[in-house]
N, C-alpha and C positions, 0 to 999 in steps of 0.2 A: 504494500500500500504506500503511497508517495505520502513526502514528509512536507506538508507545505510552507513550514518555515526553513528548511535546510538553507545555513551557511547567513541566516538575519541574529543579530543581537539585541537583547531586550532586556528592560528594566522595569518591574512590577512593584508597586510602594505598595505596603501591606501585604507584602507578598506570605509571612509567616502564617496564617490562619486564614480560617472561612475561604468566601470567594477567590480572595488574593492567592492564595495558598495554593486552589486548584488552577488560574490563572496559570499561575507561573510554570506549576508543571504540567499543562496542558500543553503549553508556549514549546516547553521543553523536549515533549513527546514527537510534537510535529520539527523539531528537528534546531530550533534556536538556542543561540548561548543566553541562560537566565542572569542576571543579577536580581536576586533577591532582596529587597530592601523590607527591613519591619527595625522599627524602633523597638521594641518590646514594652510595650504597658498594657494597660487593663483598657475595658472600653470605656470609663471616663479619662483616660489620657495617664496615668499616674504609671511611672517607672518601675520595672520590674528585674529583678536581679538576672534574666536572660535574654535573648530573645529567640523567637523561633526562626528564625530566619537559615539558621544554621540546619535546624532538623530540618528545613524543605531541601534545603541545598544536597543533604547529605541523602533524604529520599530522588531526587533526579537522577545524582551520581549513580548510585545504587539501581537504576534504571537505564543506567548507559548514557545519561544525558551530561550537558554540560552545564555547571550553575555555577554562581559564587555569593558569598554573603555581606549583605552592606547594613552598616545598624548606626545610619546618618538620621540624624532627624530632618526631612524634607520640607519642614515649616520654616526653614531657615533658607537663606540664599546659599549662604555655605555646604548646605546640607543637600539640596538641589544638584548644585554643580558638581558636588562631590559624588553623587548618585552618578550624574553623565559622566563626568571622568573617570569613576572608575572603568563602568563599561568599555572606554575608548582606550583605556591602558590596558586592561587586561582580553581585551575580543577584536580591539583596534577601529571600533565604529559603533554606534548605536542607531539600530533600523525603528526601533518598538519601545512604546514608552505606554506605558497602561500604571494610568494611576487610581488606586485602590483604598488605600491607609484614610482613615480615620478615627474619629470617638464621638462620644453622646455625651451632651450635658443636661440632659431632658429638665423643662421646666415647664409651666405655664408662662406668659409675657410678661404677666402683673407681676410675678416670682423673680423672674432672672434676674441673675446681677450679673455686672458688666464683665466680671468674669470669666461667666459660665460664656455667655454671647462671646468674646473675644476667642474664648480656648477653643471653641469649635470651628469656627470663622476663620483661626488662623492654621488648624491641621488640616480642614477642606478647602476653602476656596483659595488660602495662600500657598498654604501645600501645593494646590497643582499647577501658583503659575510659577514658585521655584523649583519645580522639575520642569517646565514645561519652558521656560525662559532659555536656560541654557540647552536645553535640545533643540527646540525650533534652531537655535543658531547652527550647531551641527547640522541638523539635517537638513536645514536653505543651504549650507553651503556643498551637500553633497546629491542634495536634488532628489532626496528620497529619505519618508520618513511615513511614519501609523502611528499617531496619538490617539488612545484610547480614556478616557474620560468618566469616572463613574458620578454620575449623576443618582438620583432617587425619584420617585415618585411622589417622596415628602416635599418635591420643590412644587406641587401641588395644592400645598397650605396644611400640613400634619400638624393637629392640635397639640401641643404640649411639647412642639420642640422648633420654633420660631427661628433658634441659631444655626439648627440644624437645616428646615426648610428654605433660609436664606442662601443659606450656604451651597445647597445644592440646584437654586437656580442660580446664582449667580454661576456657578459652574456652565450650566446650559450657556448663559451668554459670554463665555470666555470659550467655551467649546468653539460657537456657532462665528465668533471674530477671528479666533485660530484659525478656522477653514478656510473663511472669507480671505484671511491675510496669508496665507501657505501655499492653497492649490496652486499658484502659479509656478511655486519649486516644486512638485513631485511630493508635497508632504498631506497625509489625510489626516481631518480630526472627527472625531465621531463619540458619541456618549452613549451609556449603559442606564439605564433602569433596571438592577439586577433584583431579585425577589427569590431568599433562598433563607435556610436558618440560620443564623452565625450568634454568637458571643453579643452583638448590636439589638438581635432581632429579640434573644432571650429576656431582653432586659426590657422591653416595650410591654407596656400593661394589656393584655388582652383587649379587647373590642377599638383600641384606637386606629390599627391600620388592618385593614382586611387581609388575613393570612397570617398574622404575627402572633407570634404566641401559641397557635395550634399546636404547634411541633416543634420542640425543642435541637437545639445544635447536637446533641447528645446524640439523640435517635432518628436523626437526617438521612441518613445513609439509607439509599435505597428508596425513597421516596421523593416526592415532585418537589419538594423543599431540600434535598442535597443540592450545594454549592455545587457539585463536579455536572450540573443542567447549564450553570450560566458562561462560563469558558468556551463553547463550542462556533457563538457567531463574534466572539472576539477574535478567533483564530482568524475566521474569515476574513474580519476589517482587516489585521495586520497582513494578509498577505498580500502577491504579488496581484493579485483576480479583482482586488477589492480597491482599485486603483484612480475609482472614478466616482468612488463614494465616500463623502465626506457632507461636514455639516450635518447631520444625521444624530435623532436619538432613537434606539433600539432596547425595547425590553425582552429580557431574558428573567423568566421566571417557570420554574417548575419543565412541562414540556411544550410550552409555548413562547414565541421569538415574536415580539411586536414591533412593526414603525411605528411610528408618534409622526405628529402633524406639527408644523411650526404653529407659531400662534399666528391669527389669519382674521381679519375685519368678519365677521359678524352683523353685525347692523348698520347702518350709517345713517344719519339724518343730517340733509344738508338744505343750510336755509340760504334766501338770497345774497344776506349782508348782513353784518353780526349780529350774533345772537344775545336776546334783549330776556331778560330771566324769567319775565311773564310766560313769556312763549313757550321755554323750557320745560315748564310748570304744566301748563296745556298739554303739551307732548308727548310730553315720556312715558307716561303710562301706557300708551297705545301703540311708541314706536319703540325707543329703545328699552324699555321697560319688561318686553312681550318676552317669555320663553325664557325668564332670570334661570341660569342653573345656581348653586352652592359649589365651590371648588370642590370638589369629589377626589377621593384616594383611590382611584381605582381605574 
């Protein structure tokens, strides 16, 4: 069976557990050199005396694949560049850049303190543009590059995690100005809505997002919530076939692969000459008013 990464090098943030974890030796299986990157903490962000990053590395090897272990923190610039350079020291180039690493500060909005908002804001949405800074650079200047982007469906409006839902559109729109700004070198950017159990999903109170909480990271294996369902259309963006697709977000949950739609005008009400508040007041309810949804999770 052809290996359709052979002879690409890639770099997976949160590569140690859940998603990331099968990610990376997904990536590895089809034939790429991995860098593994996991900081090692817990899923509110707090430092842990190891990190897995090493036990993935040492499961690919053990698979005949080729990986290596990086435990940079990616919320930094330093930590970013250090992800790309290692790649390009030790594989001599980086094709693939799938960023994954996060944490949860779960609060209500009336709750958060500036904190919780910061800590998550700066491991997701800063997190990927210092991997993503220093690689666009490599890869514009070698004409070929797959940034892979994990996005949520909490960029949606998820009750009780405001940090986190910001976080993960603003992602979308760092994805959707990557594409716009890259395609012309040879580099694609593309985003995941992935829906699987992890360490993240455990820790979410039953009924707030449909499918969370059913089934634990524990007893995943084997069912439509194992992490090793969401890896398979990531392979596809990074390779060589997936060259013309970019700007793009794709859910991967269970045994289902979804496109998403950009966001797209809906209703329009256009008057002659501005608009006077009276008139507003008369209107809305009949035009733009007609067919309100609620941001929905699903």
């Amino acid at each position: 069976m052809a290996r359709h990464l052979e002879g690409k090098v890639a770099a997976v943030t949160g590569g140690g557990r859940g998603i990331g974890r099968e990610v990376a030796k997904a990536l590895a299986r089809q034939g790429a050199a991995v860098v593994v990157n996991d900081l090692g903490v817990t899923v509110a962000g707090e430092r842990e005396t190891t990190s897995p990053a090493d036990d993935v590395v040492r499961e690919i090897k053990a698979e005949g694949g080729t990986a290596s272990s990086n435990h940079l923190d990616i919320s930094t610039p330093e930590g970013g560049e250090g992800l790309v350079n290692q790649a390009i020291k030790e594989f001599g180039k980086l094709d693939i850049l799938v960023n994954v690493a996060g944490i949860l500060r779960d609060r209500m909005i009336f709750n958060m303190t500036i904190e919780e908002w910061d800590a998550v804001i700066k491991v997701h949405l800063r997190g990927h543009f210092c991997t993503m800074r220093p690689a666009t650079a490599h890869m514009r200047e070698r004409k070929f590059g797959r940034i892979i982007n994990f996005s949520s469906n909490a960029a949606q409006g998820s009750p009780g995690q405001p940090n986190y839902a910001a976080a993960k559109a603003g992602i979308l729109g760092l994805t959707y100005s990557t594409a716009n700004a890259m395609q012309k070198y040879g580099v694609t950017c593309n985003a995941i809505w992935p829906g699987a159990a992890t360490r993240m999903t455990d820790s979410i109170p039953a009924g707030r997002m449909p499918g969370a909480g059913l089934i634990r990271s524990t007893d995943a294996a084997g069912t439509p919530m194992d992490p090793v369902n969401v890896p398979p259309i990531i392979v596809y963006l990074c390779s060589d076939e997936a060259g013309e697709v970019t700007g793009q977000c794709f859910g991967a949950s269970g045994y289902r692969i979804t496109r998403y739609t950009h966001m797209k005008p809906d209703r329009i009400l256009i008057n002659n000459g501005p608009w006077d508040v009276e008139d507003v007041f008369k209107l809305f309810k009949q035009t733009l008013g007609v067919g309100l949804e609620p941001p929905r999770m699903f």
